[in-house]
N, CA, C and O atoms as a GROMACS GRO file, in nm:
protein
  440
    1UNK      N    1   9.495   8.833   6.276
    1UNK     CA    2   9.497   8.744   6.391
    1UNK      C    3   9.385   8.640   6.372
    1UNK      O    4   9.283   8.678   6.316
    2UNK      N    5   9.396   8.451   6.432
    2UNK     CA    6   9.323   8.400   6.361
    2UNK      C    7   9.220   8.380   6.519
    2UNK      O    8   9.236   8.405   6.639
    3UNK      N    9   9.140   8.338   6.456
    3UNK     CA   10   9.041   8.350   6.604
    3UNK      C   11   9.088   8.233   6.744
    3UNK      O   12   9.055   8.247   6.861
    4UNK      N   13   9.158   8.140   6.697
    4UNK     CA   14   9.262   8.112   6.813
    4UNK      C   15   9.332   8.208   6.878
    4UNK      O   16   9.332   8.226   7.000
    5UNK      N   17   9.394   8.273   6.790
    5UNK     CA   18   9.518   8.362   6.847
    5UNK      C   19   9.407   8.470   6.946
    5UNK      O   20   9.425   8.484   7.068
    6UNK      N   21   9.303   8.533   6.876
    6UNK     CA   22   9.286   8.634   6.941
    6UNK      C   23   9.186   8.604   7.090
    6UNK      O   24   9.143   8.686   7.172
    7UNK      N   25   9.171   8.448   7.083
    7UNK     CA   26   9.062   8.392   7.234
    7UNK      C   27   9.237   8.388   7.307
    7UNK      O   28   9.212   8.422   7.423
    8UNK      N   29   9.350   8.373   7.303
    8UNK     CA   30   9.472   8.288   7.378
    8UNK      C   31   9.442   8.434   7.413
    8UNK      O   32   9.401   8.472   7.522
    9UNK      N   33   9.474   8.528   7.282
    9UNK     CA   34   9.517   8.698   7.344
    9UNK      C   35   9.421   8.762   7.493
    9UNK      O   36   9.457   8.849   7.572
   10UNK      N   37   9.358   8.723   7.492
   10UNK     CA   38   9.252   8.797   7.534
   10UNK      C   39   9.258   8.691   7.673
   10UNK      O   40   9.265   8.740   7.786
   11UNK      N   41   9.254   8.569   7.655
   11UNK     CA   42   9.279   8.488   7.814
   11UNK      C   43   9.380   8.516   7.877
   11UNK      O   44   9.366   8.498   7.998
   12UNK      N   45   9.518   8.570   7.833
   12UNK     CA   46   9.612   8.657   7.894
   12UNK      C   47   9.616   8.799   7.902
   12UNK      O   48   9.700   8.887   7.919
   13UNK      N   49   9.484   8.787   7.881
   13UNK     CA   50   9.523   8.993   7.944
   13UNK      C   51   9.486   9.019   8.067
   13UNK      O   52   9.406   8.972   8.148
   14UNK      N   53   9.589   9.138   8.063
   14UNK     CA   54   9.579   9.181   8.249
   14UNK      C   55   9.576   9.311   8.262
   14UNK      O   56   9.655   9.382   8.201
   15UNK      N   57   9.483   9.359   8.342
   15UNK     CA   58   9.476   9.511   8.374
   15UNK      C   59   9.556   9.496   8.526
   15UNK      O   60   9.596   9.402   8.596
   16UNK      N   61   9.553   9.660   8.535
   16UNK     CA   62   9.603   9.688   8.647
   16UNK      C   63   9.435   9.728   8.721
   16UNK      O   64   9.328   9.741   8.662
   17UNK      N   65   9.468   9.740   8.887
   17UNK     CA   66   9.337   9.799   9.001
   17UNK      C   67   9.472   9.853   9.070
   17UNK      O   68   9.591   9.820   9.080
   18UNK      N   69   9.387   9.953   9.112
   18UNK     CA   70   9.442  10.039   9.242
   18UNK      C   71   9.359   9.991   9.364
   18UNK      O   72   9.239  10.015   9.369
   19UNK      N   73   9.433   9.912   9.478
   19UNK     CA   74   9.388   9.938   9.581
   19UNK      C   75   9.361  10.035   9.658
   19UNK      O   76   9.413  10.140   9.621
   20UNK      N   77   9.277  10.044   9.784
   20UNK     CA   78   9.253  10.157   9.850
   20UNK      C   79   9.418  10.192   9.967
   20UNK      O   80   9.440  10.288  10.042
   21UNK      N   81   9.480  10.103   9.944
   21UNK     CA   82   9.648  10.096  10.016
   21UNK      C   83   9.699  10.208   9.895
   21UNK      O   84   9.777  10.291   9.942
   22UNK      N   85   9.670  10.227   9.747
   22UNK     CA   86   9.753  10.276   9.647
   22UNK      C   87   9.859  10.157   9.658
   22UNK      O   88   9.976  10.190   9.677
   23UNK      N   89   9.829  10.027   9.649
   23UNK     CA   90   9.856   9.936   9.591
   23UNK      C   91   9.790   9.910   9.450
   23UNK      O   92   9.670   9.902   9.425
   24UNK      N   93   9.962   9.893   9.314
   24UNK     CA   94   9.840   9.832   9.240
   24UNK      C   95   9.896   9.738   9.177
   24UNK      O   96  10.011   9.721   9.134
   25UNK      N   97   9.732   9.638   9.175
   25UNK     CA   98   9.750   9.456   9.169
   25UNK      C   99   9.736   9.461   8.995
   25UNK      O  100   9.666   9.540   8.931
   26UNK      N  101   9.804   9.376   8.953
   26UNK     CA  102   9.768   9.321   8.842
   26UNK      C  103   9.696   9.189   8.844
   26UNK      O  104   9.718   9.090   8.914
   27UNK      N  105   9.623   9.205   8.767
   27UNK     CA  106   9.532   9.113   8.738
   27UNK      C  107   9.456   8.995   8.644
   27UNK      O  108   9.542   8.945   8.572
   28UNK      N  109   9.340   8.940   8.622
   28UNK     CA  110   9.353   8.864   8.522
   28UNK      C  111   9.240   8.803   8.548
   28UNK      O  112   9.212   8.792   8.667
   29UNK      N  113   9.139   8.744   8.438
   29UNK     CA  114   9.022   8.657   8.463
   29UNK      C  115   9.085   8.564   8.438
   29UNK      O  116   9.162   8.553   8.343
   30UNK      N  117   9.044   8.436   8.569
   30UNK     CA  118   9.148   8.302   8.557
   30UNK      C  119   9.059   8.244   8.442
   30UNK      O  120   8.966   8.290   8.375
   31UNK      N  121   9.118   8.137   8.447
   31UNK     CA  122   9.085   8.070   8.291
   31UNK      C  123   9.071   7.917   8.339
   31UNK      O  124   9.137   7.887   8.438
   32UNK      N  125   8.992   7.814   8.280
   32UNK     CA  126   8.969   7.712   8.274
   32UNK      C  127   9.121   7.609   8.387
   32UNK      O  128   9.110   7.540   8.488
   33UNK      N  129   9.235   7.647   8.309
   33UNK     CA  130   9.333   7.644   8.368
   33UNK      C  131   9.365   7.673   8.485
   33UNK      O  132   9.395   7.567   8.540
   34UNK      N  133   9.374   7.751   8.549
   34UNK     CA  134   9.370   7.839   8.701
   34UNK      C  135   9.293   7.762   8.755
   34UNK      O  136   9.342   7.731   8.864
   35UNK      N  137   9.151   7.689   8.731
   35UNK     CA  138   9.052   7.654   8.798
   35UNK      C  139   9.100   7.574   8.820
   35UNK      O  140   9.138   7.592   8.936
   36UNK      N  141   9.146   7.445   8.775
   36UNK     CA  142   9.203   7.347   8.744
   36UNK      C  143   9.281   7.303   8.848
   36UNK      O  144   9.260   7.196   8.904
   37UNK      N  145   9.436   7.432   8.902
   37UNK     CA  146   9.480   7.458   8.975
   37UNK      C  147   9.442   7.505   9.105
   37UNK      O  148   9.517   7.480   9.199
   38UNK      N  149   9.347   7.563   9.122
   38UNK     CA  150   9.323   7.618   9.227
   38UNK      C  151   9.214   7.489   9.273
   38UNK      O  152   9.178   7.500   9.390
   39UNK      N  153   9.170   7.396   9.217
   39UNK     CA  154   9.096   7.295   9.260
   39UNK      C  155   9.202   7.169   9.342
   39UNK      O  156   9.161   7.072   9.406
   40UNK      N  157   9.341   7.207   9.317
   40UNK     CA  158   9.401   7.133   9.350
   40UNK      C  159   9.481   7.167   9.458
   40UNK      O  160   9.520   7.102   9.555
   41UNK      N  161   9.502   7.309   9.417
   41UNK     CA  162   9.556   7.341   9.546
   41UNK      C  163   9.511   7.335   9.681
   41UNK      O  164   9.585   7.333   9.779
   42UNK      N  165   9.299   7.330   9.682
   42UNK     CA  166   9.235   7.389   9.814
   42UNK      C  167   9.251   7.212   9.868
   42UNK      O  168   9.249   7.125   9.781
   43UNK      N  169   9.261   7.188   9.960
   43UNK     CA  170   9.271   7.057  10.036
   43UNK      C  171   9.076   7.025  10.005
   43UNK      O  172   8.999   7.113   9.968
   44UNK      N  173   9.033   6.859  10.038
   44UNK     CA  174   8.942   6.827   9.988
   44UNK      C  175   8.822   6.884  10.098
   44UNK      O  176   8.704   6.898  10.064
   45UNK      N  177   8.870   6.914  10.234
   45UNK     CA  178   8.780   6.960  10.301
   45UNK      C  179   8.719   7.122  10.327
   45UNK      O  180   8.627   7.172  10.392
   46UNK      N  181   8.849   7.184  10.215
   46UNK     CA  182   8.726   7.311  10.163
   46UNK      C  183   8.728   7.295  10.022
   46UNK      O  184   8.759   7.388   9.948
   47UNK      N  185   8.692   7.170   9.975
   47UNK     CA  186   8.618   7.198   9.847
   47UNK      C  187   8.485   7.252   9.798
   47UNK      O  188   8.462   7.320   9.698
   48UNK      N  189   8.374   7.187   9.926
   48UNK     CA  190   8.287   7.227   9.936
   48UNK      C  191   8.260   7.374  10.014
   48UNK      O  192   8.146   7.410  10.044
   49UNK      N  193   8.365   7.444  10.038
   49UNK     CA  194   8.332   7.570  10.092
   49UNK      C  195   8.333   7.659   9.986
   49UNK      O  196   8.437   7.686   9.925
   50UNK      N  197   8.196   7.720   9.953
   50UNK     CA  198   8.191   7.824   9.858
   50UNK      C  199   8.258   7.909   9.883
   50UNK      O  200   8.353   7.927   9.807
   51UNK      N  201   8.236   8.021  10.023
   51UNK     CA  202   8.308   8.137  10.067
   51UNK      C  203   8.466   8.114  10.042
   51UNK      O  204   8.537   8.205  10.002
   52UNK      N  205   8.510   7.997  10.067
   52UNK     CA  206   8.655   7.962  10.078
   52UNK      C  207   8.698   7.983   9.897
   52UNK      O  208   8.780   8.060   9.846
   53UNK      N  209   8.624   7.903   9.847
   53UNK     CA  210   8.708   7.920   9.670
   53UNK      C  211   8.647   8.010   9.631
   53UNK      O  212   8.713   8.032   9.528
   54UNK      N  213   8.513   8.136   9.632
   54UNK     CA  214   8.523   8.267   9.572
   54UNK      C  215   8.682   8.327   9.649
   54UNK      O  216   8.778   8.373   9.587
   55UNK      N  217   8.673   8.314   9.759
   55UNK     CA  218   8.823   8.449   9.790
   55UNK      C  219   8.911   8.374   9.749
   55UNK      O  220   9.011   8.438   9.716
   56UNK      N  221   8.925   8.229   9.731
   56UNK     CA  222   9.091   8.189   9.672
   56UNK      C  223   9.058   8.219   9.562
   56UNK      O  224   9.166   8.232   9.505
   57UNK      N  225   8.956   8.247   9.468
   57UNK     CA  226   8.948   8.246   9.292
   57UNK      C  227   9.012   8.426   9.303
   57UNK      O  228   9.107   8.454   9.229
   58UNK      N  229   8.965   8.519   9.380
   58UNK     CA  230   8.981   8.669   9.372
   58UNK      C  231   9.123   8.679   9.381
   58UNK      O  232   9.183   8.759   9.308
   59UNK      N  233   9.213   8.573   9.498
   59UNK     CA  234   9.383   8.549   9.527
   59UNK      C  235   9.424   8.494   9.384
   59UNK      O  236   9.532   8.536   9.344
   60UNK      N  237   9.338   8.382   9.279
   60UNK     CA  238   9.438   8.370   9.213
   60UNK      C  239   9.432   8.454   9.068
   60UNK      O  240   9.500   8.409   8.976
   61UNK      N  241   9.381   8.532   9.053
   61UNK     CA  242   9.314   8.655   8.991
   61UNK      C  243   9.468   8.747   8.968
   61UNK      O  244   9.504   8.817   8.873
   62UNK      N  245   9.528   8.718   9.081
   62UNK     CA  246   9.654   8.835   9.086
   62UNK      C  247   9.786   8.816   9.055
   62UNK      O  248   9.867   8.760   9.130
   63UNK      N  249   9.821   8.882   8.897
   63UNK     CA  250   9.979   8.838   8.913
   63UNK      C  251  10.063   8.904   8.914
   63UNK      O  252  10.157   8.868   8.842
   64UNK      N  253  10.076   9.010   8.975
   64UNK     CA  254  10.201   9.139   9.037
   64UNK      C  255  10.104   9.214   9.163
   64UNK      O  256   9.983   9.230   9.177
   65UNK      N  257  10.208   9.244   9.233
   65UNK     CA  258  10.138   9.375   9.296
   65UNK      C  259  10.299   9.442   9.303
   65UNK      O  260  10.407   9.394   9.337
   66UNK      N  261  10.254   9.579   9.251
   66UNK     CA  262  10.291   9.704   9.284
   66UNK      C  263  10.423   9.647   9.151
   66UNK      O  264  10.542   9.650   9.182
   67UNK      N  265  10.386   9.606   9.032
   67UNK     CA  266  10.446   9.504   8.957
   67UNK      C  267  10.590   9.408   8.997
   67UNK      O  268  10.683   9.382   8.921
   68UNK      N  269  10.571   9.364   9.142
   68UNK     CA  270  10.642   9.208   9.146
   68UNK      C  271  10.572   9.143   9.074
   68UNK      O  272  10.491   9.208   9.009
   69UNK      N  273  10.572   9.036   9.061
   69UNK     CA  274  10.515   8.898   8.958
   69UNK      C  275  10.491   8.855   9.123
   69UNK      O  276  10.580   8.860   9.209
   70UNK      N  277  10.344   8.808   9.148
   70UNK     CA  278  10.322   8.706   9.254
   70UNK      C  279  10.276   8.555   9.176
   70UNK      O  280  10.192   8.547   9.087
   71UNK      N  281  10.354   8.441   9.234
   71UNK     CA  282  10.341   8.303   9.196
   71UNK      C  283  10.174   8.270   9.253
   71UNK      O  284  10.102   8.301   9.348
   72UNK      N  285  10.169   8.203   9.154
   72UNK     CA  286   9.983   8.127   9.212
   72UNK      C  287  10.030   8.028   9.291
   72UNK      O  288  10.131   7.959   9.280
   73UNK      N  289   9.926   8.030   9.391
   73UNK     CA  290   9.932   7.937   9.524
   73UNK      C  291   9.904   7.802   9.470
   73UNK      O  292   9.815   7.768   9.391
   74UNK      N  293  10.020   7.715   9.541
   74UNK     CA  294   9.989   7.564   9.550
   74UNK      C  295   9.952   7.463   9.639
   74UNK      O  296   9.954   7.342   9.619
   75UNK      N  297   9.909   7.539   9.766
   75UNK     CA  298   9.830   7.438   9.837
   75UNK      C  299   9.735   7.580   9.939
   75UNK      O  300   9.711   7.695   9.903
   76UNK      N  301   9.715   7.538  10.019
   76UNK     CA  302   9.657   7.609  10.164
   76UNK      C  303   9.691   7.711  10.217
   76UNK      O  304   9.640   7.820  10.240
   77UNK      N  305   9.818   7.646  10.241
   77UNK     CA  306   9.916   7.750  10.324
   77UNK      C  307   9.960   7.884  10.203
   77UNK      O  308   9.976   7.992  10.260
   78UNK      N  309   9.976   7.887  10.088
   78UNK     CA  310   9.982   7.999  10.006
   78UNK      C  311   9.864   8.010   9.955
   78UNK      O  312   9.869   8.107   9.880
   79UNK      N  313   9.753   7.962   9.954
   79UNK     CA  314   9.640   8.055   9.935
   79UNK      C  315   9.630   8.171  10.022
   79UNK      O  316   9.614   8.290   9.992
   80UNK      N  317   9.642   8.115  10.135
   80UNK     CA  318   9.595   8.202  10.270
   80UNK      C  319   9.731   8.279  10.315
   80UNK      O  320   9.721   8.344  10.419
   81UNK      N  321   9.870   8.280  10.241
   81UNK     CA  322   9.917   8.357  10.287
   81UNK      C  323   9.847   8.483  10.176
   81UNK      O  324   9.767   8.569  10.212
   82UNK      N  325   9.893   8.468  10.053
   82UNK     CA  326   9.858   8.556   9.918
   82UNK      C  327   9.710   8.647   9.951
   82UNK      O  328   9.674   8.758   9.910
   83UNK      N  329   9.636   8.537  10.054
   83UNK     CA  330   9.500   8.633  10.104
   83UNK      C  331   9.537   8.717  10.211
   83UNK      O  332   9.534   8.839  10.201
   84UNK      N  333   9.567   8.669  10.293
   84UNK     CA  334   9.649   8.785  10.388
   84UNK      C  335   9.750   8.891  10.353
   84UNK      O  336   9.753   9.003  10.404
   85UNK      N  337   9.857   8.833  10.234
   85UNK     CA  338   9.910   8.966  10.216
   85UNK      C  339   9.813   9.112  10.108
   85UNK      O  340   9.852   9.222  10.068
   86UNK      N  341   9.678   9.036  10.096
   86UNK     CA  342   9.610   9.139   9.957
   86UNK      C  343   9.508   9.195  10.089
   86UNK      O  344   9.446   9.299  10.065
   87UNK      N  345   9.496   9.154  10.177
   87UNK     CA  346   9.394   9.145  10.243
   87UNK      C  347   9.244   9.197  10.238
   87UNK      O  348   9.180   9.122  10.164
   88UNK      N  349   9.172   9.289  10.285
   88UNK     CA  350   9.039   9.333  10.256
   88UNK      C  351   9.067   9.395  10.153
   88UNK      O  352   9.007   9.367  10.049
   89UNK      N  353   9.164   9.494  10.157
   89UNK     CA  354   9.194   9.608  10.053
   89UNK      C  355   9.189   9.552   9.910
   89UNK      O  356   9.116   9.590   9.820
   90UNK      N  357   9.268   9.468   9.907
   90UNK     CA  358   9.296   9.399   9.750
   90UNK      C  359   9.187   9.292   9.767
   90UNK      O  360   9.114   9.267   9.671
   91UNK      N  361   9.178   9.250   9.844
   91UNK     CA  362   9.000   9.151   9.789
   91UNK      C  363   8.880   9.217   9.716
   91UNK      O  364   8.820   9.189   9.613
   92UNK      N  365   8.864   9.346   9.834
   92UNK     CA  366   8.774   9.416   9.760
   92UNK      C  367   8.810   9.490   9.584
   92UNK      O  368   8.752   9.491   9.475
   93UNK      N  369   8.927   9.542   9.637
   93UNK     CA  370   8.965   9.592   9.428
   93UNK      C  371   8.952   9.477   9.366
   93UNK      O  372   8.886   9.485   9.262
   94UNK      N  373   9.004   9.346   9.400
   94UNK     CA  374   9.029   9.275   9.260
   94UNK      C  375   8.824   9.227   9.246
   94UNK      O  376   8.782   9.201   9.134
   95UNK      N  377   8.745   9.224   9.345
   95UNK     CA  378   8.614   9.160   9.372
   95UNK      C  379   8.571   9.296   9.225
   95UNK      O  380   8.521   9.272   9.115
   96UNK      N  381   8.599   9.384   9.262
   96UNK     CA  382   8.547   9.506   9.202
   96UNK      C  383   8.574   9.526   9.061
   96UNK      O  384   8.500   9.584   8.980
   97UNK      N  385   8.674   9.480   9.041
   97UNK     CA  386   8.714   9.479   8.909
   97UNK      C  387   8.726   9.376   8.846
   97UNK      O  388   8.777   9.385   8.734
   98UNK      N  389   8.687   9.258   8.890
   98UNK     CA  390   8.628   9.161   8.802
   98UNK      C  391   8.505   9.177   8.769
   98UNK      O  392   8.458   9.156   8.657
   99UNK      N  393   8.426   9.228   8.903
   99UNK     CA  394   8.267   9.189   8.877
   99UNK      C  395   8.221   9.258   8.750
   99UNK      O  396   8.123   9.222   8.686
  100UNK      N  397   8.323   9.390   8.709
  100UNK     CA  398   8.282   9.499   8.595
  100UNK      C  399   8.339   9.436   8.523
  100UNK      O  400   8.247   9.394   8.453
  101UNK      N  401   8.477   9.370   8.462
  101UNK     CA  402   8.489   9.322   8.340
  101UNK      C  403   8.469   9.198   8.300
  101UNK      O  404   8.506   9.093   8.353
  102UNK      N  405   8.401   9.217   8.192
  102UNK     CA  406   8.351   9.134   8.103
  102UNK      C  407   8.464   8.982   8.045
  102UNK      O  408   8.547   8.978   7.955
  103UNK      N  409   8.429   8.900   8.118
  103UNK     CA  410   8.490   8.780   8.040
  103UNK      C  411   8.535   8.767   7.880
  103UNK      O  412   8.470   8.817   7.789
  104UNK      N  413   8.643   8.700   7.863
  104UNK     CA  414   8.653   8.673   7.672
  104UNK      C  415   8.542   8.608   7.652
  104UNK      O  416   8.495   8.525   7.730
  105UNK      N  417   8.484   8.648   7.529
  105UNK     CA  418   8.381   8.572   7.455
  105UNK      C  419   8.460   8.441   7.367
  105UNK      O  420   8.565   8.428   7.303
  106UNK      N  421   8.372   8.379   7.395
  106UNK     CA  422   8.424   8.236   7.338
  106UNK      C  423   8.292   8.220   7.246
  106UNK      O  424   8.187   8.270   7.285
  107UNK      N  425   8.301   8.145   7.112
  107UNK     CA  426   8.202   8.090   7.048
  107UNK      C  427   8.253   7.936   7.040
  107UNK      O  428   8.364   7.901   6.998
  108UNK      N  429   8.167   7.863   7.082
  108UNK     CA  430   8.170   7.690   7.002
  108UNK      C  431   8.107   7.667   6.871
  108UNK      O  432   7.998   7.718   6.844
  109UNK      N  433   8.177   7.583   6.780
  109UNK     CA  434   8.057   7.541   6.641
  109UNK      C  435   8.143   7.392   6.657
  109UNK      O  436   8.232   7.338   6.723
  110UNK      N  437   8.066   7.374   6.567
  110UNK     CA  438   8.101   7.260   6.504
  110UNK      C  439   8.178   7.267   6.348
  110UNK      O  440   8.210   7.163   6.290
   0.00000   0.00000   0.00000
């Protein structure tokens, strides 16, 4: 595998969390990309809300529960539904299981 392949591999991996529902979310450290998106999705007057884009970054963190495939939110109104349907339960697992895993390592050279 060439060290492209194995940074792409590794930006698409997804574990599973068990919520405290015995819901379980699949997941994912968003990626440069996601950010990208989720900067576009939040309207400009919670851009500046920190509290507001940590819990939309934890919503877009998730792509199945209970393995449906959930779509990433494209504006407001599906941030905040996707937060309401994960609600404390799945905020806190996915909060929990990011904070423990470790990001892909990336190296830059020249």
């Amino acid at each position: 595998m060439t060290p492209t392949q194995s940074f792409v591999a590794a930006a698409q991996r997804t574990w599973d969390v068990t919520d405290s529902l015995n819901r379980i979310l699949t997941i994912h450290q968003i990626t440069a990309l996601d950010r990208l998106r989720l900067f576009k999705a939040v309207p400009p007057y919670l851009a500046y809300n920190d509290h507001y884009l940590g819990q939309a970054c934890l919503t877009f963190a998730v792509t199945a529960i209970d393995g449906i495939p959930v779509p990433q939110p494209t504006n407001e109104a599906q941030i905040e539904a996707a937060t309401a349907r994960l609600g404390n339960e799945g905020i806190f697992a996915i909060g929990a299981a990011l904070k423990t895993e470790e990001p892909a390592a990336a190296t830059a050279g020249n």
